[in-house]
KERO-597221 format. One record per residue (C-alpha): residue in three letters; x, y, z. Coordinates in Angstrom, 3 decimals. Layout:
% KERO-597221
r / xx / yy / zz
ALA / X / Y / Z .
...
% end
This chain:
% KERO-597221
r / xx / yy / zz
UNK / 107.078 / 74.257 / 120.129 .
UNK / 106.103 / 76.632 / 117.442 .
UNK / 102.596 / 78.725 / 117.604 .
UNK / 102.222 / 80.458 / 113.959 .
UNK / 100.395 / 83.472 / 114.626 .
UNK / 99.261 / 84.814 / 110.842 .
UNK / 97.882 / 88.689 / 110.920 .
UNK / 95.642 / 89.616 / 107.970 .
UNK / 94.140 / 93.725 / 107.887 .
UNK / 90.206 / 93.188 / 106.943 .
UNK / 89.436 / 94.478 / 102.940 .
UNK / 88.874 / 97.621 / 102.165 .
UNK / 85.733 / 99.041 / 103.712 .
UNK / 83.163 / 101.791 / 101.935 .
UNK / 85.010 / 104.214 / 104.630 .
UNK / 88.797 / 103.160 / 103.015 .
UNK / 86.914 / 103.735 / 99.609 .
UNK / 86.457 / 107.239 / 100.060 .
UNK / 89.673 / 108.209 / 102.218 .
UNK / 87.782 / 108.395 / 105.638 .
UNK / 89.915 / 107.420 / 108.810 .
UNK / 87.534 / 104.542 / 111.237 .
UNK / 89.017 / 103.809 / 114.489 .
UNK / 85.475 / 102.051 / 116.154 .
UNK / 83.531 / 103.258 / 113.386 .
UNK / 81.661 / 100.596 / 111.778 .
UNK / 81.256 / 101.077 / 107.616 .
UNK / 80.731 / 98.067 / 105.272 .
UNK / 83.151 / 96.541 / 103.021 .
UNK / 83.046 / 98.119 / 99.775 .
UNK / 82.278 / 95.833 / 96.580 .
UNK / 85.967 / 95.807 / 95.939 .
UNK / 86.937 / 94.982 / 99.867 .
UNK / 84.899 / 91.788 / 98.829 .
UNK / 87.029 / 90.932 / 95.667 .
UNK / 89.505 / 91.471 / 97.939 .
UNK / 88.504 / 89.163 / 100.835 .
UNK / 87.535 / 86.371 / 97.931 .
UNK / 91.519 / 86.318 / 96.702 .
UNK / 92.614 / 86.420 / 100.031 .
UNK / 90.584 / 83.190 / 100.687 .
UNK / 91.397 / 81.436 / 97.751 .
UNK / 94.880 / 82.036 / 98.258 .
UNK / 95.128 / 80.706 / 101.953 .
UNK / 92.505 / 77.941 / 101.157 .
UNK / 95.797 / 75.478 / 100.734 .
UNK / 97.640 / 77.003 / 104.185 .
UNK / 97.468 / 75.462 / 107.452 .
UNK / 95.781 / 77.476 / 109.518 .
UNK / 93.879 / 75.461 / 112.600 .
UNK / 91.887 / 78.359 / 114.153 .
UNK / 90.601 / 82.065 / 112.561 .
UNK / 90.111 / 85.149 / 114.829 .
UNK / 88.554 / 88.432 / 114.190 .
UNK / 87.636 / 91.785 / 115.632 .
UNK / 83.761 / 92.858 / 116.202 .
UNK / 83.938 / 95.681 / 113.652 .
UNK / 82.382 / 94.384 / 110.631 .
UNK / 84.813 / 95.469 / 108.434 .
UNK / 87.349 / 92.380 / 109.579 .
UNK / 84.029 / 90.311 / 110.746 .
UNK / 82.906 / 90.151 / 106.951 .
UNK / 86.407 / 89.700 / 105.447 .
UNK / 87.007 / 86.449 / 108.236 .
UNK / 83.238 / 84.952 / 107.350 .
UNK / 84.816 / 84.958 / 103.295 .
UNK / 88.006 / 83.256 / 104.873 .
UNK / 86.260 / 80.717 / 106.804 .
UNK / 84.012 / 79.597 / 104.553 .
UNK / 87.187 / 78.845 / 102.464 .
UNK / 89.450 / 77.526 / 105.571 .
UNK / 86.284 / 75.292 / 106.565 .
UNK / 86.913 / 77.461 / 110.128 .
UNK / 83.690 / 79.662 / 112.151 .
UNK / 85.915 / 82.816 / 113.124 .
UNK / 85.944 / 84.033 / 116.464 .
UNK / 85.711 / 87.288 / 117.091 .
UNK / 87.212 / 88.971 / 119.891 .
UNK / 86.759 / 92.984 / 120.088 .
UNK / 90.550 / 92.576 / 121.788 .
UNK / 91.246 / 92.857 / 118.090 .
UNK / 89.676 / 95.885 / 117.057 .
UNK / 90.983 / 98.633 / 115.698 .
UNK / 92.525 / 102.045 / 117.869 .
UNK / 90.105 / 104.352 / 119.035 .
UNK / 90.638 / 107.245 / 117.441 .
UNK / 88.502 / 110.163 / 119.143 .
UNK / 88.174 / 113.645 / 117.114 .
UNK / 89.824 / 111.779 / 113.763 .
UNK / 87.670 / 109.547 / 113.616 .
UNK / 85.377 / 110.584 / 110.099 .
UNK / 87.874 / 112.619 / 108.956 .
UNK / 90.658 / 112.185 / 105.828 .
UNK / 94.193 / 112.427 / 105.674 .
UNK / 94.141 / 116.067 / 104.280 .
UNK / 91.883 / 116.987 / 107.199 .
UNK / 93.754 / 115.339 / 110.104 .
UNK / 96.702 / 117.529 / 108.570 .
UNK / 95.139 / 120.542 / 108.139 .
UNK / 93.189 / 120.676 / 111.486 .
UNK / 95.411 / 118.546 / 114.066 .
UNK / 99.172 / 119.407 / 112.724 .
UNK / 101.052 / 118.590 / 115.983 .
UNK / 99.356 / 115.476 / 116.275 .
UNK / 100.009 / 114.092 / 112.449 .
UNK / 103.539 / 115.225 / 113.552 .
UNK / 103.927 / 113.268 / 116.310 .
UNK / 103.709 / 110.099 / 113.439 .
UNK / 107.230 / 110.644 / 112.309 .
UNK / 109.206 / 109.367 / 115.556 .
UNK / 106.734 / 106.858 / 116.947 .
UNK / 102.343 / 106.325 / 117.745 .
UNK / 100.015 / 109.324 / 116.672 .
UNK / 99.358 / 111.034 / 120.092 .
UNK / 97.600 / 113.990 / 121.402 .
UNK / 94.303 / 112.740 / 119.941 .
UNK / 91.594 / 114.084 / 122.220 .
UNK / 89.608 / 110.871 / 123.161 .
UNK / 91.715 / 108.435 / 121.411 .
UNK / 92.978 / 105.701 / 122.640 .
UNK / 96.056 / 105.153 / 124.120 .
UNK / 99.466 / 103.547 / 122.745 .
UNK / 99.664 / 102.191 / 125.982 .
UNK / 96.009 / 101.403 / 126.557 .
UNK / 96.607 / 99.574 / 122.532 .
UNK / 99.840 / 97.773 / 123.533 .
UNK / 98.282 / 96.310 / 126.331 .
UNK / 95.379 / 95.269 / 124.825 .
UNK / 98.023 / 93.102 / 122.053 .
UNK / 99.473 / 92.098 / 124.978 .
UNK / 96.395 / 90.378 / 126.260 .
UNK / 95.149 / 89.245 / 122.822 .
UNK / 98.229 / 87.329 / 122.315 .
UNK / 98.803 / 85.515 / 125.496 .
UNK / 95.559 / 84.346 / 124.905 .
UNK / 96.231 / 82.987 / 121.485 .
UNK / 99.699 / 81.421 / 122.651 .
UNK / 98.068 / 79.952 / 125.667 .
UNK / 95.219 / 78.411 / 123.756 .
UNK / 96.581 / 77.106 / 120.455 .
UNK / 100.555 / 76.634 / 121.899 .
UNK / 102.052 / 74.192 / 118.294 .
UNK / 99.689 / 76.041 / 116.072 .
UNK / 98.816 / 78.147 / 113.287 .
UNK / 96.190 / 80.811 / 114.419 .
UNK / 95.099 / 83.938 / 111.536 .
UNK / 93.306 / 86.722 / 112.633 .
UNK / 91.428 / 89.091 / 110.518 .
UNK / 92.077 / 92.561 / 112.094 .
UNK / 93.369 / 96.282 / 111.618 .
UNK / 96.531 / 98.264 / 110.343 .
UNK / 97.024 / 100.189 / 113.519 .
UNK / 96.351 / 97.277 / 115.973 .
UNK / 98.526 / 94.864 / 113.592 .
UNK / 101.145 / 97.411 / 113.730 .
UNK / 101.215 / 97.720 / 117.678 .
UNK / 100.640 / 93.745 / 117.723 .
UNK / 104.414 / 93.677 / 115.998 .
UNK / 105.836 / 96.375 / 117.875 .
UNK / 105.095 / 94.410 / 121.153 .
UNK / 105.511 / 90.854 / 119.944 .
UNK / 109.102 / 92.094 / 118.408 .
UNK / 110.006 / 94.245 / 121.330 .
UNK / 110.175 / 97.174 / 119.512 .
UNK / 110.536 / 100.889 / 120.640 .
UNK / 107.811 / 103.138 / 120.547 .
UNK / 109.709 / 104.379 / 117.592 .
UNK / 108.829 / 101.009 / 115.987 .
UNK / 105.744 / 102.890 / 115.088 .
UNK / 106.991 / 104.723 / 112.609 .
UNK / 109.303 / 102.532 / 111.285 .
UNK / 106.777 / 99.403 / 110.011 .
UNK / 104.320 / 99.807 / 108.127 .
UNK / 101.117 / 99.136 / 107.595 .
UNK / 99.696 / 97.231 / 104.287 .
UNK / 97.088 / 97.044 / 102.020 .
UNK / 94.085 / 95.621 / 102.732 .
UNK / 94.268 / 91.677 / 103.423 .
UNK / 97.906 / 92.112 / 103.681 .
UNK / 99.513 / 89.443 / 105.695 .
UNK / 101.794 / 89.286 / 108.470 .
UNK / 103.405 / 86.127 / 109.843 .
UNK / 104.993 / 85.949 / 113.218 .
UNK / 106.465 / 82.406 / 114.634 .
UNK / 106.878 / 82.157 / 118.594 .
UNK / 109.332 / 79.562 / 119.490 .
UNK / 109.178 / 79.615 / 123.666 .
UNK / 108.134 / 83.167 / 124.181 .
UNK / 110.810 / 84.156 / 121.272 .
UNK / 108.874 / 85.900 / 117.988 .
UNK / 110.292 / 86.152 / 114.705 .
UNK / 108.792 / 88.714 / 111.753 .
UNK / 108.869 / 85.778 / 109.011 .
UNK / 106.334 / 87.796 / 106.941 .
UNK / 105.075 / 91.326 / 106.616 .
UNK / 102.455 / 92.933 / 104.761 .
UNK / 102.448 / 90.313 / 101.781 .
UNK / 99.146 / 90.977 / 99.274 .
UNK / 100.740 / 88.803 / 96.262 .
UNK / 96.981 / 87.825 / 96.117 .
UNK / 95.894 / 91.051 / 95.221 .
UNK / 97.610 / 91.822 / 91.814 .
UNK / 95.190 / 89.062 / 90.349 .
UNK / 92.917 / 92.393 / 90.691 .
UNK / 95.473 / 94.381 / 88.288 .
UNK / 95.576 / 90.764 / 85.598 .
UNK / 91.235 / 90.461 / 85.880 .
UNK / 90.852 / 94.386 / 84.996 .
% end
């Protein structure tokens, strides 16, 4: 018995737009997240997909509502699936986190971002995949379940469902926004079958 579990990151957000790292902050999708979240719907509108999850932050809530409407499917959201807490970075860009926290943005190279004062864990994120997928497996067991959620909790989603290494980390990574993942579980068994695939989005590129 095969459970299809499909992971889709949420459209860009007014946050994204501007280069500003969220963790559990809680921006709006930008005007282009939402041409974003349209392709992604019309592209999946012809999948299989029996139930649609979501995290609470309304970044992935808003892109989900687009794909349900499409799918015919009311999401449900779960704030298992929300993104990493991210403490002191949250607010800040790239260039910032680099300038200010250098030991941490190092720590990115060989596995999770850590020494983030009051992020959250790797551990404390791995567990919480842990728990969001057993309950998806458990529930829809023969089934093909999306959920709408974020690049870092995709990313350790994979890591544990593949039995990766913390080093796994750094070695995926994460896509553009409504990217999709696909993982197939086969008696506790998961297979990467898809990862990061935004075909949709170069109708963007053709309609500009």
């Amino acid at each position: 018995m095969t459970t299809r579990l499909i992971f889709i990151r949420h459209a860009q957000s007014t946050w994204n737009e501007i280069g500003r790292w969220q963790g559990h902050a809680n921006p709006p999708l930008a005007e282009k997240g939402r041409t974003q979240a349209q392709l992604l719907a019309r592209r999946l509108s012809t999948w299989q997909i029996d139930h649609l999850y979501c995290s609470d932050l309304d970044r992935a809530a808003t892109t989900a509502a687009v794909l349900g409407e499409s799918l015919g499917l009311t999401p449900t959201i779960d704030p298992l699936w929300r993104e990493r807490g991210i403490g002191v970075l949250e607010g800040l860009t790239t260039e910032e986190i680099e300038m200010r926290f250098p030991e941490a943005w190092a720590t990115r190279l060989s596995g999770p971002m850590t020494g983030i004062a009051g992020s959250e864990s790797p551990e404390a994120v791995l567990s919480r995949a842990e728990t969001a997928c057993a309950a998806l497996l458990a529930r829809h067991p023969n089934q093909s379940v999306a959920v709408v959620s974020h690049g870092g909790m995709i990313l350790a989603t994979l890591v544990y469902l593949l039995q990766l290494p913390p080093a796994g980390f750094a070695r995926l990574v994460g896509g553009a926004h409504t990217a999709i993942s696909q993982v197939a579980v086969d008696e506790g068994h998961a297979r990467l079958v898809g990862l990061n695939d935004a075909a949709h989005l170069e109708l963007m590129t053709i309609q500009t």
